[in-house]
Phi, psi and omega in degrees: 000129157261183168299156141321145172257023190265284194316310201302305195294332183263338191286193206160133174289125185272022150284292185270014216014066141277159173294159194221137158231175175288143196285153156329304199262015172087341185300330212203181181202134223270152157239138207273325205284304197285357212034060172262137130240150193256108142331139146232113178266150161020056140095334198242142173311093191282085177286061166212133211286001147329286185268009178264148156298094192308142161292148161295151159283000000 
């Protein structure tokens, strides 16, 4: 299952609330502004600024 592009559209980065998309493979979900990434476990978003991942540069 992925996300919804209804759910895609209301989500927000909860650091800078920017926009987010979705990763190439469906995994995650990217902030371009926080250069962040979101895990998405078991169908759902881990939106929490703790657990995200920084990007490479």
């Amino acid at each position: 299952m992925t996300i919804s592009k209804e759910l895609l559209d209301i989500l927000a980065c909860p650091k800078c609330k920017g926009e987010i998309h979705l990763t190439q493979g469906g995994d995650g979900l990217i902030c371009d502004r926080c250069r962040l990434l979101y895990e998405i476990r078991d169908d759902i978003p881990i939106m929490l600024i703790d657990e995200a991942r920084p990007l490479d540069k």
